[in-house]
C-alpha positions in Angstrom: -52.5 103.5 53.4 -52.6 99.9 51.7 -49.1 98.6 51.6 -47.3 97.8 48.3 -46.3 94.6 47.8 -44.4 92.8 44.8 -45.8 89.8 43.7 -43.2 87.1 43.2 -43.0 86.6 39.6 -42.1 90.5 39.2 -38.9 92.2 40.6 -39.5 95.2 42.3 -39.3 97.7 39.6 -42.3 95.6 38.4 -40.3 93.9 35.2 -41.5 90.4 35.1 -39.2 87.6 36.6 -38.0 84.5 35.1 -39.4 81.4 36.4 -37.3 78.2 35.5 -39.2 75.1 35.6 -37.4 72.3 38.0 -36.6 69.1 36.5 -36.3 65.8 38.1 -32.3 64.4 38.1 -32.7 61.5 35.9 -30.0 59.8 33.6 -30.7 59.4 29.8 -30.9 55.5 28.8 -28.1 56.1 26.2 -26.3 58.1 28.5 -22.4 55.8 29.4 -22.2 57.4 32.8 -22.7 55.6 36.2 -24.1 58.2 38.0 -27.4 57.3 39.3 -27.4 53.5 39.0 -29.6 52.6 42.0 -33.0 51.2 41.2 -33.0 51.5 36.7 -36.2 50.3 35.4 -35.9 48.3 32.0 -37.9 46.2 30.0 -36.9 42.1 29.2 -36.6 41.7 25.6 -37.8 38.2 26.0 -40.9 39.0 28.1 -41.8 42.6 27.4 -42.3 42.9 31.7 -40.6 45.7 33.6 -37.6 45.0 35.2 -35.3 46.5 38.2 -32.3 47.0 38.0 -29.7 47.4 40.9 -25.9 46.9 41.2 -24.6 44.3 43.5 -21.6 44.7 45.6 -18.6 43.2 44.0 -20.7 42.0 40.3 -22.0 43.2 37.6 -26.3 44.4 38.2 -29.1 42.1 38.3 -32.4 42.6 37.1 -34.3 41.5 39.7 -38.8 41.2 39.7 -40.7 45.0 40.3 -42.6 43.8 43.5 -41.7 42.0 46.8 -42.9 38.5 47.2 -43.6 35.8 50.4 -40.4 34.7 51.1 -41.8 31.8 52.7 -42.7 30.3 49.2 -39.1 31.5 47.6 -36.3 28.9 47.6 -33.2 30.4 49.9 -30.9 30.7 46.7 -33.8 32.6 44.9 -34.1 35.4 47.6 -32.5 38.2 47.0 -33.1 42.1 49.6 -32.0 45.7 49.3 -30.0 47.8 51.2 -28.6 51.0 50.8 -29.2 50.5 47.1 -27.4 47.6 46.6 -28.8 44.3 46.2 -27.6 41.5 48.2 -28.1 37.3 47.6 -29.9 36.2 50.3 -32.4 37.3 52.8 -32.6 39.9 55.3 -35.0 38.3 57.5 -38.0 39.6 57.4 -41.1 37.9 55.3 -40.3 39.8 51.9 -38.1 39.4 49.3 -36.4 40.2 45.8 -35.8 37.8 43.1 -34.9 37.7 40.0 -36.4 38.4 36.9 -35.0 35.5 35.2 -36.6 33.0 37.7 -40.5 34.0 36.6 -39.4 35.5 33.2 -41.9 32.6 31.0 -39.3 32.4 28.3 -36.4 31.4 30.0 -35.6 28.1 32.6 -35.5 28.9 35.7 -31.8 28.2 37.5 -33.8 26.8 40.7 -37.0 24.4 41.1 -39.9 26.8 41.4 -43.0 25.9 43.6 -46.8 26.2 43.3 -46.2 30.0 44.1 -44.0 30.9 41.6 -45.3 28.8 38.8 -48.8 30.8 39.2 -46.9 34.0 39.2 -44.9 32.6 36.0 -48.0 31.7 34.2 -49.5 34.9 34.5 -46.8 37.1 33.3 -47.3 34.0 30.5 -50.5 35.3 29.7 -49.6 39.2 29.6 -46.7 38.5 27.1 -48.8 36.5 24.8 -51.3 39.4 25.1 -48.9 41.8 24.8 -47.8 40.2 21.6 -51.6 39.6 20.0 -52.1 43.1 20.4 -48.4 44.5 18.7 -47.4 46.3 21.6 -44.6 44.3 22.3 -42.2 41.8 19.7 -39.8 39.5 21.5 -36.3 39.2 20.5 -34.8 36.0 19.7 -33.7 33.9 21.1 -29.5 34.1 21.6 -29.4 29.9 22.0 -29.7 29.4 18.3 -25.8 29.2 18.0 -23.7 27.0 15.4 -22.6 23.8 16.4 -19.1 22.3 14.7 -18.9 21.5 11.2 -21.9 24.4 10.3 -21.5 27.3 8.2 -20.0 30.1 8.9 -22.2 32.7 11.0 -24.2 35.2 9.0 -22.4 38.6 11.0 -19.6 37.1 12.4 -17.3 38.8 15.3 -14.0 39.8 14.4 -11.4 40.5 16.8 -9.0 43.3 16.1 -6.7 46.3 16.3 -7.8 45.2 20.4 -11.1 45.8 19.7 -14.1 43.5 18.7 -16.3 44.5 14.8 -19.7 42.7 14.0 -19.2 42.3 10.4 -22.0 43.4 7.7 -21.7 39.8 6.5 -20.2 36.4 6.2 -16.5 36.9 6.1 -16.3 35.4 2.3 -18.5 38.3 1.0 -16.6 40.8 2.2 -15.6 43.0 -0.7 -13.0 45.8 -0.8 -14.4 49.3 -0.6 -11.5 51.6 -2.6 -12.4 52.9 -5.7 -10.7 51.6 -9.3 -9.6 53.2 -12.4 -12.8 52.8 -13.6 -14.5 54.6 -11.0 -16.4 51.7 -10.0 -15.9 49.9 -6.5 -13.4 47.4 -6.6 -14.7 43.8 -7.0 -11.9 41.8 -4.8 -12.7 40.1 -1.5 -11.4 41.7 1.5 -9.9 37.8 2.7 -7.6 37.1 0.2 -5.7 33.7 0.3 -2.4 34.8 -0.4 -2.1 36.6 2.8 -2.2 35.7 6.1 -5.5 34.4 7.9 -7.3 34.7 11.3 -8.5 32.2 13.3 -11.5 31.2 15.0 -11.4 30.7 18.6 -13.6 30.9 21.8 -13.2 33.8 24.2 -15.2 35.0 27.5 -18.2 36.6 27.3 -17.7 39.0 30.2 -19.2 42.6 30.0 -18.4 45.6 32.1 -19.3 45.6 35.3 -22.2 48.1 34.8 -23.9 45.9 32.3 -26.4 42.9 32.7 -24.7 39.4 32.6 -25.3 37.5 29.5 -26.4 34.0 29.3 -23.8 32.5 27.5 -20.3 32.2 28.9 -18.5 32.4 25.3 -18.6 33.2 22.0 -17.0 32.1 18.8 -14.6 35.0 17.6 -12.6 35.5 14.2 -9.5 36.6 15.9 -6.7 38.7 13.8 -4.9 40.0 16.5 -2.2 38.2 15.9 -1.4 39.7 12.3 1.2 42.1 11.8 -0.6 46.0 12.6 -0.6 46.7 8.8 -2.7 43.9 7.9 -4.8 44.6 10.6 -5.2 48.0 9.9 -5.9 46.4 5.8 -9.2 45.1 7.5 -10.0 47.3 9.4 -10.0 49.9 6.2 -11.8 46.9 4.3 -9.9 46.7 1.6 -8.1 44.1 -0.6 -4.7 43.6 -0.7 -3.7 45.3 -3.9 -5.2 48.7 -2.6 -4.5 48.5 0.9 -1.2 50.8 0.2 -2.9 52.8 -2.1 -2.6 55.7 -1.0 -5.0 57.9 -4.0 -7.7 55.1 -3.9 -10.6 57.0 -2.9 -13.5 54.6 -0.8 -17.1 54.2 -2.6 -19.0 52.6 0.2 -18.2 52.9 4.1 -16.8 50.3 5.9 -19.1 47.7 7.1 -17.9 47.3 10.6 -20.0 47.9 14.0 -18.3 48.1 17.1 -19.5 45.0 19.4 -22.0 45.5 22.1 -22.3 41.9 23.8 -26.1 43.2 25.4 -27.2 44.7 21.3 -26.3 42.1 19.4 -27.0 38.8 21.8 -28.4 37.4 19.1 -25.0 37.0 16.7 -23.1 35.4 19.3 -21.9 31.8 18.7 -20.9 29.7 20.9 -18.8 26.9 18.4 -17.0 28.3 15.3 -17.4 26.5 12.2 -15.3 24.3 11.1 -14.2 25.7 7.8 -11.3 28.0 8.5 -10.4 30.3 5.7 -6.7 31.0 3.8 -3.5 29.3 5.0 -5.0 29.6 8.5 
């Protein structure tokens, strides 16, 4: 007699048996949650190289070069090692190293003197980006140190602080234009900033992101601040509307309201770090 035995996909009745395909535990890249944080790839938007990132112990993560280099030819303050996960500023004694992306990224100054070593290693990640770009397969962002200096115009997409929360505006501040709907049924044709009320005011405020974020280049940022209006006028902005239908109540809107919720890493390249000059209203 020739024993009967079940192969594994079937059950033994001989019905066939589910087989459910293992994934690997990843985290999505739009995903907010902080599971999983230890050793996220990315991509500079200046360079187009790959990037690691790893959280350090008490700061926000750092972005530190894919492969380990002589740490002989790194400058002390440049070394960075891993352990556990976590990166850690200095080195852990032995003849490799970390170090960040920032010192060999080519578009961006180095914080410390780099050597013969590292200025090779700079110039050909040089080269690869300027391939890279030739060919279409990667566009570099711009640049976020083309800010305003005092006495300019006003900023293009300005920030606006309020209702404790910070908008990137669709456009300059003067061309905002009420959204509600007129008797007419067309949209209404009055500017959101209106000089008989009350005005922000432009100010400078910290730059500092979550600590599960990369750090930013820039320390502050020029903000149009209403936060200090009374809530209804704040809540008048936030609608986008003027002043003779922010109480009207069966004004129906024609467009949406042209404010994005502020993401310092997203839109790097609208920050400012002097507000204009100009100030708008009574303010």
């Amino acid at each position: 007699m020739h024993p009967n035995h079940t192969p594994a996909s079937r059950h033994r009745d001989g019905n066939p048996r589910p087989l459910h395909r293992r994934r690997p535990l990843q985290m999505a890249a739009h995903s907010p949650s902080r599971l999983l944080p230890h050793g996220q790839s990315g991509i500079c938007r200046s360079c187009g190289h790959r990037l690691d990132i790893y959280p350090r112990p008490d700061q926000p993560p750092i972005a530190l070069h894919p492969a380990e280099l002589t740490a002989a030819h790194i400058p002390e303050s440049c070394r960075w090692h891993l352990s556990g996960g976590i990166a850690y500023p200095h080195g852990d004694g032995s003849a490799w190293c970390r170090i960040p992306h920032t010192v060999l990224c080519p578009r961006r100054t180095p914080a410390c003197r780099p050597g013969p070593y590292l200025e090779a290693i700079r110039r050909q990640l040089a080269v690869c980006s300027r391939r890279m770009i030739d060919t279409g397969a990667f566009t570099p962002a711009p640049p976020p140190s083309g800010h305003l200096a005092v006495g300019m115009k006003e900023p293009d997409r300005p920030v606006v602080q309020l209702l404790l929360c910070r908008y990137l505006a669709e456009r300059p501040l003067r061309d905002l234009r009420c959204v509600a709907q007129t008797r007419h049924r067309h949209r209404c044709p009055h500017p959101v900033l209106a000089p008989t009320r009350p005005a922000g005011t432009w100010r400078l405020v910290s730059t500092q992101v979550p600590c599960d974020q990369l750090a930013l280049p820039v320390a502050v940022m020029a903000v149009y601040d209403l936060g200090h209006l009374p809530y209804a006028e704040q809540l008048r902005w936030r609608a986008q509307r003027c002043p003779a239908h922010a109480g009207a109540q069966g004004a129906a809107d024609l467009a949406l309201a042209g404010w994005q919720p502020f993401d310092p890493l997203l839109h790097a390249t609208h920050i400012r770090t002097h507000p204009p000059a100009r100030r708008h209203g009574r303010g």
